[in-house]
Structure formats: C-alpha cells, structure tokens
C-alpha positions in Angstrom: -12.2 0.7 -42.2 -14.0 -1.2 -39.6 -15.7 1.1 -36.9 -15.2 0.2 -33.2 -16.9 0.2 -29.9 -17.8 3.1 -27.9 -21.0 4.1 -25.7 -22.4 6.7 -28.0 -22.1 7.5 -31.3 -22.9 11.0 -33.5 -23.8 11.5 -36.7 -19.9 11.7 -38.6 -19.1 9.4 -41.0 -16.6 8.5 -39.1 -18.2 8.1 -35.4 -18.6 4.4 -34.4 -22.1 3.4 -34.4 -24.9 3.4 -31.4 -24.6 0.3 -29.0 -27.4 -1.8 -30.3 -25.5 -1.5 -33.7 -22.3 -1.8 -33.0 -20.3 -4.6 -34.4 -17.1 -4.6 -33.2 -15.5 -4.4 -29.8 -12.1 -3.9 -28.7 -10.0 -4.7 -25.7 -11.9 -6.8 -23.6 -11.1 -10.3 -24.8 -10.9 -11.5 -20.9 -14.5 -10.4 -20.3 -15.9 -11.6 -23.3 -14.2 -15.1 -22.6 -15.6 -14.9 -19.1 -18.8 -14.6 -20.1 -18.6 -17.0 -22.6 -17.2 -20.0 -20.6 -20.2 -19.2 -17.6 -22.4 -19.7 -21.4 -20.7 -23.1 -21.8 -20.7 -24.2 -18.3 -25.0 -24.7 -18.5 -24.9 -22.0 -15.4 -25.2 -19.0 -16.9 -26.1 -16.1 -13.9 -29.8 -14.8 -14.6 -28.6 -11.2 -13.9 -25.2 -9.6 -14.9 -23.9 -6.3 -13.4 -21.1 -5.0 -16.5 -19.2 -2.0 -14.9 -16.4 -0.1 -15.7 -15.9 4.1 -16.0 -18.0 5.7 -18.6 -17.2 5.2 -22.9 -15.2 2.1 -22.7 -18.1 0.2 -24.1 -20.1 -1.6 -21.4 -23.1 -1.3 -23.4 -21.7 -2.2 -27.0 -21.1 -5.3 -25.0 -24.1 -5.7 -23.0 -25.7 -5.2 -26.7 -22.7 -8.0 -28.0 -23.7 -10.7 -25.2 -27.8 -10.0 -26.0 -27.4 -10.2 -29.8 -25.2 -14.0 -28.8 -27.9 -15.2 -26.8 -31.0 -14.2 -29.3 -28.6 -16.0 -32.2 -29.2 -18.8 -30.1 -25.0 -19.1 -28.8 -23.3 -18.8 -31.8 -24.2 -22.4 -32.9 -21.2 -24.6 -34.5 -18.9 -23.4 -37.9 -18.7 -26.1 -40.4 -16.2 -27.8 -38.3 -18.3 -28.5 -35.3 -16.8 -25.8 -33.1 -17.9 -23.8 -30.7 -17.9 -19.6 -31.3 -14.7 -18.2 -30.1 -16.3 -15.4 -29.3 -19.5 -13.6 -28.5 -19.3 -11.9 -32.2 -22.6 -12.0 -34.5 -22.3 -11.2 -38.1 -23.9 -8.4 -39.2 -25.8 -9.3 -42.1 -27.6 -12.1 -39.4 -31.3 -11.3 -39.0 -30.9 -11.5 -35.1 -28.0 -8.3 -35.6 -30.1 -6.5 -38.1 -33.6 -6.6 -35.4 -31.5 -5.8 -32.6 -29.7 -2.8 -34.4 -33.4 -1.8 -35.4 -34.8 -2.3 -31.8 -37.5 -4.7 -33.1 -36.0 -7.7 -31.7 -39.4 -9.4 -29.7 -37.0 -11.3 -27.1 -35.5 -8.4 -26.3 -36.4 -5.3 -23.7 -34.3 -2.2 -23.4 -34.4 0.1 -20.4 -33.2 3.5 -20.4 -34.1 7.3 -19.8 -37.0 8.0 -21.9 -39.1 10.6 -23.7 -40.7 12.8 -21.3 -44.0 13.9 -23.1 -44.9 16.3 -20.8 -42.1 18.3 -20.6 -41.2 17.3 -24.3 -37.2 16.9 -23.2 -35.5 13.5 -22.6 -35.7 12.3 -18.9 -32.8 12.0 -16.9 -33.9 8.9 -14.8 -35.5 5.2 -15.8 -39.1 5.1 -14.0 -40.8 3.0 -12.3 -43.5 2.3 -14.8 -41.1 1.4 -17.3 -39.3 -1.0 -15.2 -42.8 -2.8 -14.4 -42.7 -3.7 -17.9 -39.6 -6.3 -17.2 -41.6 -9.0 -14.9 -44.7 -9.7 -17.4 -41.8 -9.7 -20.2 -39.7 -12.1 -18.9 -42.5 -14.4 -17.6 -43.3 -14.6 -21.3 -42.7 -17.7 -23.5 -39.7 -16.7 -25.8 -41.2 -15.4 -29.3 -38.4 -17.7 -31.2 -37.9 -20.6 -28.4 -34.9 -19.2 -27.1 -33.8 -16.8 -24.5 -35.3 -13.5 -23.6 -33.1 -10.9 -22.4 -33.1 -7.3 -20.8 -30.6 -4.8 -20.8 -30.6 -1.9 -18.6 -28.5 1.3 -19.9 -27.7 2.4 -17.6 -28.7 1.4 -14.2 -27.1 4.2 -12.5 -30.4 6.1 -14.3 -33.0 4.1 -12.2 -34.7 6.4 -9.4 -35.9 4.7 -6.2 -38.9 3.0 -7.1 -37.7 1.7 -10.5 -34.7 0.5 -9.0 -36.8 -2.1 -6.3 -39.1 -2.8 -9.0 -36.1 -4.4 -10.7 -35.0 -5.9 -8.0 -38.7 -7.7 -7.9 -38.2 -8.7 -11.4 -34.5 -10.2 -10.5 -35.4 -12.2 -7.9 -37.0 -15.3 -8.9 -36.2 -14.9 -12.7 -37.6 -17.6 -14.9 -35.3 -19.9 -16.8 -33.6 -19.1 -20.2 -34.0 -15.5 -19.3 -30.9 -12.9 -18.7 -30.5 -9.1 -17.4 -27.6 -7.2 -18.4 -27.5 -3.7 -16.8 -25.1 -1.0 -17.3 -23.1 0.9 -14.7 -20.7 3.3 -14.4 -21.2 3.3 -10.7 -22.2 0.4 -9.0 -21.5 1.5 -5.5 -24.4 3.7 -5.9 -26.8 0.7 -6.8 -28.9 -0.7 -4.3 -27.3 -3.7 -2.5 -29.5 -5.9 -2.8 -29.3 -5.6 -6.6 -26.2 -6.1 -6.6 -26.0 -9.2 -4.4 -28.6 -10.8 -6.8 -25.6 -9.9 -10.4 -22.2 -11.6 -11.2 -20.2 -9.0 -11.5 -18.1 -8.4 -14.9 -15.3 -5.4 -14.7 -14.7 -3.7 -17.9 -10.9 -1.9 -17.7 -10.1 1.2 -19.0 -8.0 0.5 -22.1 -4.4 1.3 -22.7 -3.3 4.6 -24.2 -1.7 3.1 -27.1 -5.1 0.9 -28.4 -7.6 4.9 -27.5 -5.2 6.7 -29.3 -5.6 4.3 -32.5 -9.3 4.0 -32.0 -9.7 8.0 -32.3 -7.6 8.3 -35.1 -9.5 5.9 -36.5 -12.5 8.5 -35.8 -11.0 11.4 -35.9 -8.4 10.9 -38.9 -8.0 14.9 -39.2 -6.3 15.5 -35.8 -2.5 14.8 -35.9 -1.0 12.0 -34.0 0.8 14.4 -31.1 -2.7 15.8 -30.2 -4.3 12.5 -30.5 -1.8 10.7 -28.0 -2.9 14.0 -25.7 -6.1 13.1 -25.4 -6.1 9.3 -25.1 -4.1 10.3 -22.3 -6.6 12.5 -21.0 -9.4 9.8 -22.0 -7.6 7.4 -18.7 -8.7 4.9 -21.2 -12.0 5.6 -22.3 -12.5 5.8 -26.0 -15.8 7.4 -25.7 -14.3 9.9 -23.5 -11.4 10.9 -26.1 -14.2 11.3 -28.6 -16.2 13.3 -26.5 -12.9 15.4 -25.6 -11.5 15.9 -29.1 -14.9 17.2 -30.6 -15.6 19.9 -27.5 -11.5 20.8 -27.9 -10.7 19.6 -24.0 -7.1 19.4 -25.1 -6.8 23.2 -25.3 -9.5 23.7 -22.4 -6.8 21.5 -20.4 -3.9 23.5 -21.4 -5.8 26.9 -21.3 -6.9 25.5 -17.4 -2.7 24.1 -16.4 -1.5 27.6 -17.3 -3.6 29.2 -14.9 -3.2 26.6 -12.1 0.4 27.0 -13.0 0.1 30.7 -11.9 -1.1 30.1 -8.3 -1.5 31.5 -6.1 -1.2 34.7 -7.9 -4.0 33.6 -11.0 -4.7 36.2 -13.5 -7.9 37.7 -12.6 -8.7 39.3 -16.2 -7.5 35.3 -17.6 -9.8 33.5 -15.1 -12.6 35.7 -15.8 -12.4 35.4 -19.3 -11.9 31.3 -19.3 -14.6 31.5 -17.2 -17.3 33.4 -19.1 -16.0 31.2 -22.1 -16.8 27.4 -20.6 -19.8 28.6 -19.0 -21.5 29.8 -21.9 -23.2 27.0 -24.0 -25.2 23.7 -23.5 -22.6 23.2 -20.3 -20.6 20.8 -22.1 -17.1 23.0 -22.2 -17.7 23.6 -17.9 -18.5 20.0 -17.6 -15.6 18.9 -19.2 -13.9 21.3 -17.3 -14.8 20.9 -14.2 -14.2 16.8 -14.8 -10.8 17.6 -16.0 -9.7 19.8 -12.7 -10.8 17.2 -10.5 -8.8 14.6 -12.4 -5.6 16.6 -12.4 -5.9 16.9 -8.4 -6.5 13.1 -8.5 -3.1 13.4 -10.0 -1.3 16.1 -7.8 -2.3 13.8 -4.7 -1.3 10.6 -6.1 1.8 12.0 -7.7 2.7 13.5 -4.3 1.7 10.3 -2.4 4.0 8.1 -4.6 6.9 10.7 -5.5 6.6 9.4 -8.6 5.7 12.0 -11.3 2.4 11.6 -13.7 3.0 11.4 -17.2 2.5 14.8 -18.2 -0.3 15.6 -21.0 0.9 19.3 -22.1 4.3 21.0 -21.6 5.2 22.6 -18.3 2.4 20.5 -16.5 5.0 18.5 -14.6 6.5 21.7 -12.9 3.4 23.0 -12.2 2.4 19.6 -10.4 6.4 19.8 -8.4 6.1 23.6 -7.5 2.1 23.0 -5.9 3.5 20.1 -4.4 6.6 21.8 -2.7 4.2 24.8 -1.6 1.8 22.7 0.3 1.4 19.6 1.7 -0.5 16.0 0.5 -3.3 16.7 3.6 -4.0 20.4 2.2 -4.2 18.9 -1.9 -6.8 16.6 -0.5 -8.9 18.9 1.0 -8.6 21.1 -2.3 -9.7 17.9 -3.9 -12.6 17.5 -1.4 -13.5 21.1 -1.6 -13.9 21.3 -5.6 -16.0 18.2 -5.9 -17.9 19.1 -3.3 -18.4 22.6 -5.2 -19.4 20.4 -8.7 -21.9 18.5 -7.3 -23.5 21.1 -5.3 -23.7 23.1 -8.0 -25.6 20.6 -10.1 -28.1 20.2 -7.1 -28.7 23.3 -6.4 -28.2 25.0 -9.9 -25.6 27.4 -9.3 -24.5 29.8 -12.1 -21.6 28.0 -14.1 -19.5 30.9 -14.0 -19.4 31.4 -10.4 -18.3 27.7 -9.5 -15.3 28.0 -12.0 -14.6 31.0 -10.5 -15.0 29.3 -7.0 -13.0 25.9 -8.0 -10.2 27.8 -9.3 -10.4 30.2 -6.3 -9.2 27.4 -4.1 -5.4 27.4 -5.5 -5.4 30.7 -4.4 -4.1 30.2 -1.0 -1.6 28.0 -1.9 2.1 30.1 -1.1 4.5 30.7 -4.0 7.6 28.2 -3.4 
C-alpha cells in the first residue's frame, strides 16, 4: 500500500515518510495545478508563500514542487505531453538526492542543531539564512533551477527573517523559494508582499479518516472517524492524536466540561496530574483540544446550528453551556484560556496549574 503525505513522519512501518521523501500527496489537485500552469505560463513567481493549518502537507509539497523543478519540469512522456502533475518517480536520481538531502541545487532551511546546548533549536537563525543569497547567486550545479525551501518560516527569529527578505528581493533568474507556514499573518509584511500566495485546505473527513487507517490499520473504523473529526482536516494531526490517545483525552476532558459548573475536584485533579506529567505532549494536545471545542461552543451558538458531535453526550453538553450563558461570556472564556496557554508557554508556568486554571473558568458558568 502506497504511503501518503503528511508533515512528519515516525519510525512505524506504517507512518508515511519525512517530507523530502515523500512521494505521494493527496487532496490538493487545485494547488498543485495552480502551481503548475504559473510553471507553464514562463512566469513562474521567484518566491512562493504555501500555507495552510499544520499536518496537511505543505511541506511534502513544497518538497513535491522542488523535486519538479530540479527534474527539470517533468519533461514530455513518449507522446510529447506535458506532466499532468508535479509527481517525480521515485526511482529518478533527482527523487533519490532530494530524499537523501544531497541534492546541490537545493538549500533547506529549518531549526537546527544547537551544539551548545546539544538540543534542537526552536528558531531558524540568522547565520543560516545568510547562507541563501551566496546560494542562489550561484550558477546551477546541473543547468537548471536552484531552489530553497524554508520549513517552516514561522521558525525564523527577527534577524533571519529580514535577512531573507534581502535574499528575496532581487532574486536571480531560474531560481525559486518555497517557504512553509502555518501562520502567515505572523510573517513580516514585507515578506509576504514579495510571495504568491498558495492556500493549502484542510481536507475532508472522509479522505483523513482513510489516510489514518491506512497508518494506523489497528484502530477500528468508529474511533478512526473520531479523530479525523478531531484532526479539522489535518492528517498529520490525526496521527499525531491517535498515537498520544487524544480521543480518550477529549472524552475524559467533555465529561468534565459536561459537569460545570459543579466539576469534580478529585476528577480534575487527577486528569490534571495525568496530562501534565510527560514530555508535555498529552497537556499540549489538551490544552489545543479545549480551545478548539470553545471555537465550537461560540460558533455553534452564533449559528444555532449544532457541531457534529465527536463523542456521545458532547452535543448536550455544548446546548446546556449554551443555555446557561450567553455567546459574549463563551468568548471571553475563549479569550481567557488562550490567553492562559500562551502565557504559560512564555513564562513557563507549571502544566498542572494552567489545566487547573483553564478548566477553572467553566466554573462560574450557572447550572441551567
């Protein structure tokens, strides 16, 4: 069975590949045709922005669109037609050096090793950003393009961002930057003023839930539709939520919502000590997943019309909150618990205690 796109891969026999080796790609036809009529048209933008929310595969297809242009387009079947696609075979020399990161026309940017600390960094520096200019002014090791992608650029700091932007100013010809970001409205202006901008979608439920049973073959089909519901159609999230368990952290965290605003204190304690032991990946998911399901509450109460539901009972939880207090007073809920996250993660506050915090603020709300 064919493996399929995702941001990141892990080491199951079953987990889709890394980006740079990645193959296939699923459910973005439009913006791979996009980018390959701009190819056709002899205009092709110097610098493309590819966005869309995190795991639905902007950088297999950054990788996809790098691996076209070093293959030199495609070139012509025995017919004489142009590529349909942006697809390179894998056995092609030009797939196998990019896969091995050994490609000479090609420059990756992303958080590196910091040697110092000996941990991986967070951030893209400046000094490794200088390195794009002197690259791109070079003559192309095989005559043909020379290309840089950035993964992701929501990683550059400051000074690495407007070093970029020095090296996508006045970029030479035959020569393409494809950064990664699952935030653009965070990116400097000017670098994005300087990009064509290609919008990756979230993918239907339907096409996530086949790609992590694909992956994930041992979890049934009524738990797998649960989470590529809870993915908002992001395959890498579903992956990501079925191998931490985020379907039974989501249940474990509607039950106690559910019991507002008289919540268990013994329960919330104990679900608290729980996600915030570890490497932080159960209270991140957690945390993400609460702020999602008041995305939900609002919008469900701003529409009247009711959110699919992920686990049982979630539905009467979201009417009975609704009916208790009003769409202004959800929103500042909202407000209040994202504001908690990311404070926390500034100012390193104990995991615990924010949980305790977030779920704190149902609290008030009055029994209907």
């Amino acid at each position: 069975m064919p493996t399929k796109m995702a941001d990141a891969g892990d080491d199951r026999d079953v987990a889709p590949p890394a980006p740079r080796r990645n193959p296939e790609l699923i459910g973005h036809e439009r913006a791979e045709a996009t980018l390959l009529d701009d190819y056709r048209s002899g205009r092709l933008a110097h610098a493309w922005l590819i966005t869309g929310p995190p795991g639905i595969g902007k950088a297999t297809f950054a990788f996809r669109f790098a691996r076209f242009l070093l293959a030199g387009g495609g070139g012509e079947d025995l017919f004489g037609d142009a590529p349909a696609g942006l697809a390179v075979d894998p056995a092609d020399l030009v797939f196998r050096r990019v896969a091995a990161g050994s490609h000479g026309d090609l420059l990756t940017l992303e958080p590196g090793y910091d040697d110092r600390r000996k941990v991986m960094r967070e951030k893209i520096v400046v000094d490794e950003v200088r390195t794009v200019g002197p690259f791109l002014r070079m003559t192309p090791a095989e005559g043909g393009w020379r290309v840089v992608v950035v993964d992701s650029a929501d990683a550059l700091n400051t000074n690495a961002a407007n070093a970029l932007l020095k090296a996508i100013e006045e970029p030479p010809d035959h020569t393409v930057v494809l950064l990664v970001s699952h935030a653009p409205g965070r990116l400097l202006a000017t670098i994005r003023s300087r990009c064509a901008r290609l919008a990756l979608r979230p993918l239907d439920d339907d096409t996530v839930e086949t790609f992590l049973r694909d992956h994930r073959p041992e979890i049934d089909a009524e738990e797998a539709a649960a989470i590529a519901r809870l993915a908002a159609g992001s395959p890498g999230r579903a992956l990501g939520l079925a191998d931490i368990g985020g379907l039974a952290l989501y249940r474990e965290m509607v039950d106690l919502v559910g019991q507002a605003p008289s919540l268990d204190p013994d329960a919330l304690h104990d679900f608290a000590d729980r996600v915030a032991r570890g490497d932080g990946g159960a209270y991140h998911t957690v945390m993400e997943l609460l702020g999602q399901w008041l995305v939900e509450l609002v919008r469900t109460g701003a529409s009247a019309s009711a959110a699919r539901p992920v686990v049982a009972g979630e539905d009467a939880v979201r009417e009975r909150l609704l009916a208790a207090r009003g769409l202004e007073e959800w929103t500042e809920v909202w407000e209040k618990v994202t504001g908690l996250v990311a404070s926390a993660e500034r100012l390193t506050l104990d995991r615990k205690q924010v949980v305790l915090a977030a779920f704190a603020a149902f609290e008030a709300a009055p029994r209907a």
